[in-house]
Every structure is written in structure tokens, then in C-alpha cells.
C-alpha positions in Angstrom: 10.6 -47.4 -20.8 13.6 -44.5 -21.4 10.4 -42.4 -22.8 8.4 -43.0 -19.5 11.0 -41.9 -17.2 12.3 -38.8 -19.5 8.8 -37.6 -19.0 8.2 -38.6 -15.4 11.6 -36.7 -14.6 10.2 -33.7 -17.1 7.4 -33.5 -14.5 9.7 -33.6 -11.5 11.5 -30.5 -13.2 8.5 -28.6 -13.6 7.2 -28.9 -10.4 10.3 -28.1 -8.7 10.7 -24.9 -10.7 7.1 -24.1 -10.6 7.5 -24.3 -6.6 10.5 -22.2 -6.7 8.5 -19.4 -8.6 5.6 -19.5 -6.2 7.0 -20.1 -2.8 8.7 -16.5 -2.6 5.7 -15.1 -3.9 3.5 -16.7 -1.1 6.5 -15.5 1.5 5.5 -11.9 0.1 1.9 -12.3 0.7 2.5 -13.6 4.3 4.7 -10.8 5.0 2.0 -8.3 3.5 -0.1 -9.3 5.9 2.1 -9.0 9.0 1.3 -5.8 11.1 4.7 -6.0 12.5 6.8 -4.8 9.7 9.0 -8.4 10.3 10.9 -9.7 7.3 10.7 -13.2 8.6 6.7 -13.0 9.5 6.9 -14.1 12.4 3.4 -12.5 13.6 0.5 -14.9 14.2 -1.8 -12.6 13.6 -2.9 -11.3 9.5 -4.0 -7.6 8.9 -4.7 -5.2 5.8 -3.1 -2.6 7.6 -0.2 -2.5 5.0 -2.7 -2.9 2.2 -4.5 0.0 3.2 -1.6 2.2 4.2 0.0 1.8 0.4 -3.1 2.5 -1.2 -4.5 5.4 0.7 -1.9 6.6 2.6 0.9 7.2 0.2 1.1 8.3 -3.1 1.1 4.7 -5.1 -2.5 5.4 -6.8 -0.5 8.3 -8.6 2.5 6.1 -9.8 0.1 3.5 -10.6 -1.1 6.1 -13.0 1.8 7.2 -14.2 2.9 3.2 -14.8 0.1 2.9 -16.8 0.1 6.3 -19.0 3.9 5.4 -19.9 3.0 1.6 -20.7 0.2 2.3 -22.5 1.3 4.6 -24.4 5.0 2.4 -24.7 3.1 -0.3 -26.1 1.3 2.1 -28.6 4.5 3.7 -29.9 6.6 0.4 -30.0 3.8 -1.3 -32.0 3.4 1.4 -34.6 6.9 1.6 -35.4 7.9 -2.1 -35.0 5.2 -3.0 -37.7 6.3 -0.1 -40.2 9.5 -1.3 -39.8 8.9 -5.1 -39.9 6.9 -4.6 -43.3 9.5 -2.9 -45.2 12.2 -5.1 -43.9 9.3 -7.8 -44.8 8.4 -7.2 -47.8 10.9 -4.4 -49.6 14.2 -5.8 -51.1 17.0 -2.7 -50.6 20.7 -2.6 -50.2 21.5 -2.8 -46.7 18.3 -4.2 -45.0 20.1 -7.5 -43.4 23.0 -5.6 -41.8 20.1 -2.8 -40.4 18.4 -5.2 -39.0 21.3 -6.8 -37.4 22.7 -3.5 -36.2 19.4 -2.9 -34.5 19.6 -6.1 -32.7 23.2 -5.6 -32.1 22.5 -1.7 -30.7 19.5 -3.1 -28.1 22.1 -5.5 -26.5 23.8 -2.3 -25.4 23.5 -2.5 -21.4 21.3 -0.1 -19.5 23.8 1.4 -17.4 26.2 2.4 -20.5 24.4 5.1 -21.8 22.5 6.3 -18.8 24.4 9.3 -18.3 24.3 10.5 -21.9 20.9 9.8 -21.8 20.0 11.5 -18.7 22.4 14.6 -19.9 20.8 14.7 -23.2 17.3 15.1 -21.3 18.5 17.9 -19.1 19.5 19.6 -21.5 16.5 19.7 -23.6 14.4 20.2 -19.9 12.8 17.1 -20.2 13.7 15.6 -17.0 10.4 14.1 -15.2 7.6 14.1 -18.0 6.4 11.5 -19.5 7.4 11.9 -23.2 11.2 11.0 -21.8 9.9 8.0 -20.5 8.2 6.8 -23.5 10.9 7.4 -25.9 13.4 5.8 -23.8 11.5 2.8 -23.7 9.7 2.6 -26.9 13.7 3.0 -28.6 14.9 0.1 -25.8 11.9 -2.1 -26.8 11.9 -1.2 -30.6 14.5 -3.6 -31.8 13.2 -6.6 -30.5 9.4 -6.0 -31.2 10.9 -5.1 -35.1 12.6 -8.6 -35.3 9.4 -10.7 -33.5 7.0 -9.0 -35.6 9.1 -9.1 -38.6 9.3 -13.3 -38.4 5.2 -13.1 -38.3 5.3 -11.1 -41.8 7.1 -13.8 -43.0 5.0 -16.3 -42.3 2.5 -14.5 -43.9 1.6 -15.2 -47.7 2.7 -12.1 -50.5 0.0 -13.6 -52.5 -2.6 -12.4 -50.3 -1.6 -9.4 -50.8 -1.1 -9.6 -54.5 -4.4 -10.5 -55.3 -6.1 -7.4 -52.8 -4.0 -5.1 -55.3 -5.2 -6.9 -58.4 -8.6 -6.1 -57.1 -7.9 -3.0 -56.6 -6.7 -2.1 -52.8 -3.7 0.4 -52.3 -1.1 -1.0 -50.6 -2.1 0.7 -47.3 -5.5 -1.1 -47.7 -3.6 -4.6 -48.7 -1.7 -4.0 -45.2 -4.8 -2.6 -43.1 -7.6 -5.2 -44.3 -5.0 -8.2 -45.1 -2.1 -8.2 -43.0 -2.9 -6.7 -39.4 -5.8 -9.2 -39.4 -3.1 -12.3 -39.7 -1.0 -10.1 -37.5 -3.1 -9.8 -34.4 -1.2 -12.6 -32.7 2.1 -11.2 -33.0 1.1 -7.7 -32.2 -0.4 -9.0 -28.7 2.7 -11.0 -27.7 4.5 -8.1 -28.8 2.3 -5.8 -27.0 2.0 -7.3 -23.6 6.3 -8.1 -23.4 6.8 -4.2 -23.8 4.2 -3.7 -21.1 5.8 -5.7 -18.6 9.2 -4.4 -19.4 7.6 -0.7 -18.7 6.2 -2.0 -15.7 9.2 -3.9 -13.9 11.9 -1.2 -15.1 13.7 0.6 -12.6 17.4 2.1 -13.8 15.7 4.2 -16.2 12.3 5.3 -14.4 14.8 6.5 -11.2 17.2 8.2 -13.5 15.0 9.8 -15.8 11.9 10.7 -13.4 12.9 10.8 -10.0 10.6 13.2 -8.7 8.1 12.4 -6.4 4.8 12.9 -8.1 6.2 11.5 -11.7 7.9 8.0 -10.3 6.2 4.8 -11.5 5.7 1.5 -9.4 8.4 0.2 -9.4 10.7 3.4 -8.0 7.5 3.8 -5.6 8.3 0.8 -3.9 12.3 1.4 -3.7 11.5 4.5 -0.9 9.9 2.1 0.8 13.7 2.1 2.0 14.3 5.1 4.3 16.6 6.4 6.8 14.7 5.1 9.4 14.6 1.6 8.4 12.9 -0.7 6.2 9.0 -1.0 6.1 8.8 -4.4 4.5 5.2 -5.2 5.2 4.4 -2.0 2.6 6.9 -2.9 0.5 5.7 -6.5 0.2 2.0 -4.9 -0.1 3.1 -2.9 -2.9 4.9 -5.4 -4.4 1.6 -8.0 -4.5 -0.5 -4.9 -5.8 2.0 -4.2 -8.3 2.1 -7.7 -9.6 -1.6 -7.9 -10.1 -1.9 -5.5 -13.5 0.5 -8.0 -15.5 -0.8 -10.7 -13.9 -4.4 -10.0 -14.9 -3.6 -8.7 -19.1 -1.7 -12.5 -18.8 -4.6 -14.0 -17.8 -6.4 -13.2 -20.4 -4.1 -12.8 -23.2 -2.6 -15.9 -22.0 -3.9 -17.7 -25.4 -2.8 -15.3 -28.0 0.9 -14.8 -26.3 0.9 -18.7 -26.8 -0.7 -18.7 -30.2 2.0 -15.6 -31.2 5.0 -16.8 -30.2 4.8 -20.2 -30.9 3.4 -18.9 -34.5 6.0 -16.6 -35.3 8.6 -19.2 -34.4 7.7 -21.6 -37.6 7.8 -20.2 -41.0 
């Protein structure tokens, strides 16, 4: 009887929360497709008027492409590194390793804001303000730690026997890694993967610091000038905002299945 209603009130939770993620996100669409630029959408009548303005009439298509060059190439970086770094700390025993490994996590926790202004110093100097190599190294170093730690728990889980008997017949241990251990590692890496790429999309401090110049800013500083002296255009910004959703909602969609499968694999040993 306790059981019954534990899980009837479990369903009344979800729902509740479920309706509080979607409701704002239908208020959006609504307010996309008011012509009036009203915040409360008050218009009876529904056009693409803001649709068509943010995708032909601005320059969105280019930080759409810029989004997705950094992301991409984010998500490329990150991985690559993360599971270098997760196999030694893995599968090497040397002094040092646990307190590393803490430090990293320790160092990530480190809040945005705190080490902007080095950070946006230190690229001025070195004139590379506005490109996209600034960009990716901020990121792929902001992501790193956690990606190192998430990947690291799937290496674990992983058998060293497997890898003991590909070098008994006769792999190098770049071979045990690349034929044995990515396979088994796929899960993780796509978890992995698709967490930095939101990030990358949805980040704002860094992308208006770092490239604030009009033909290098991604999405989500796109939609922030959206907000001008002349007053707020919030049918566009709610049109860009709904475009801007749709990229991470689609790679979700269908890597929905192995973002389950990884994390829930690399939480059990």
C-alpha cells in the first residue's frame, strides 16, 4: 500500500516538473509566432515573420556556423585528450596520479567569471582575440576535467585482461587500446561527446568575452543583441531562441540511447 502511493506521488512529481520544463518553452513558441513583438502574446493572429527575419535577415546562419565549427571541433579536442588522459590515470600506477586527478576536478570548479580577465588579457596579448582557436581551447580546457573523470570510471569498468591477452597475441599497446578498448568505450565517449557540445552551444560569458565581434559571435551572443537601444525585439529573440534549441535537441534524439546506456554504465563498476 506505502509502495503504491510512493510511486503514484513519483508520477505526480514528474509530471509537475515535466510541465514546468515545457510550458515556458511553448510560451516561446507562441511568442515566436507573434508579429507584434509582445512579450505577453497577446496577438491573435500567428506569422513566420520572425522566423524568416532571423534566418535571412540577420546574420544567425553565420553564428550558427561558427556554433558549430567551435563545438565540433570542442568535442574533438576534449575527447582526444580526456581519453589519453583517462587511460593512463586508468591503467598506469605513478606517484601522484590520485591528487592530479583531484586537482583537475578541484581546478574546473573554478567559476567562470574568476579568470575571465586573465584569460581575455592573455589572448590579447598573443592577438588571438575573435578566432576560433581561443574558443576551442577555452572550452576544450573548461570541459577537459570532467570528460577525464567520466571517461576515466568507464576504463575502469573495463577488464585489463582483455587487454592482456591482445598483447600476448601479439598487439602493441596502441593496438590493444584502438581494437580493444575504444570499442567498449563508445558509450562513454558519446555521453561524453554530446555534454561538451551542449555546453559549447549554451555558453555565453566566454563566447561575449573572447569573440565579440560581429561576424565571429556564436548563438548564443547572437541572440543577446537582439537587445538594442531601441528596445527589445522579443519575437526574434524567441525565434532564435527555438531555432537554436533545435541542433541539441535533434543529436539528443538520436543519441538519446547511448547517453543512457553511458552514463548509467559508467556509474557501476
Amino acid at each position: 500500500m506505502f509502495r503504491d502511493k510512493a510511486s503514484l506521488w513519483m508520477y505526480v512529481i514528474v509530471a509537475l516538473a515535466s510541465l514546468g520544463a515545457v510550458l515556458p518553452l511553448a510560451w516561446l513558441f507562441l511568442l515566436s509566432l507573434d508579429p507584434t513583438q509582445g512579450v505577453a502574446g497577446s496577438s491573435a493572429s500567428f506569422s513566420l515573420r520572425n522566423y524568416a527575419a532571423v534566418l535571412f535577415e540577420s546574420l544567425m546562419g553565420q553564428y550558427f556556423l561558427n556554433t558549430t565549427i567551435v563545438a565540433v571541433l570542442t568535442v574533438i579536442c576534449t575527447l582526444t585528450s580526456a581519453c589519453l588522459g583517462a587511460y593512463a590515470a586508468s591503467r598506469f600506477r605513478f606517484r601522484g596520479r590520485e591528487a592530479a586527478m583531484v586537482g583537475l576536478l578541484i581546478a574546473s570548479m573554478t567559476p567562470v567569471i574568476a579568470v575571465l580577465v586573465p584569460l581575455y588579457a592573455y589572448a590579447a596579448k598573443i592577438q588571438m582575440l575573435n578566432t576560433y582557436q581561443v574558443l576551442i581551447i577555452v572550452f576544450t580546457a573548461w570541459q577537459l576535467p570532467g570528460t577525464l573523470w567520466l571517461l576515466r570510471s568507464f576504463l575502469d569498468a573495463i577488464p585489463v585482461e582483455l587487454e592482456e591477452a591482445a598483447l600476448v597475441d601479439g598487439c602493441s599497446r596502441a593496438g590493444a587500446f584502438i581494437r580493444i578498448v575504444l570499442p567498449q568505450l563508445l558509450p562513454g565517449l558519446i555521453a561524453a561527446g554530446l555534454i561538451v557540445f551542449v555546453y559549447v552551444w549554451n555558453e555565453f560569458i566566454i563566447a561575449v568575452s573572447l569573440a565579440a565581434k560581429q561576424d565571429m559571435r556564436l548563438v548564443s551572443v547572437g541572440l543577446y543583441f537582439y537587445l538594442s537601444d531601441f528596445g527589445i525585439e522579443w519575437g526574434k529573440i524567441a525565434a532564435g531562441a527555438i531555432i537554436s534549441i533545435v541542433p541539441p535537441a535533434i543529436l539528443f534524439f538520436l543519441l538519446q540511447r547511448h547517453l543512457i546506456h553511458g552514463l548509467s554504465a559508467g556509474a557501476v563498476k
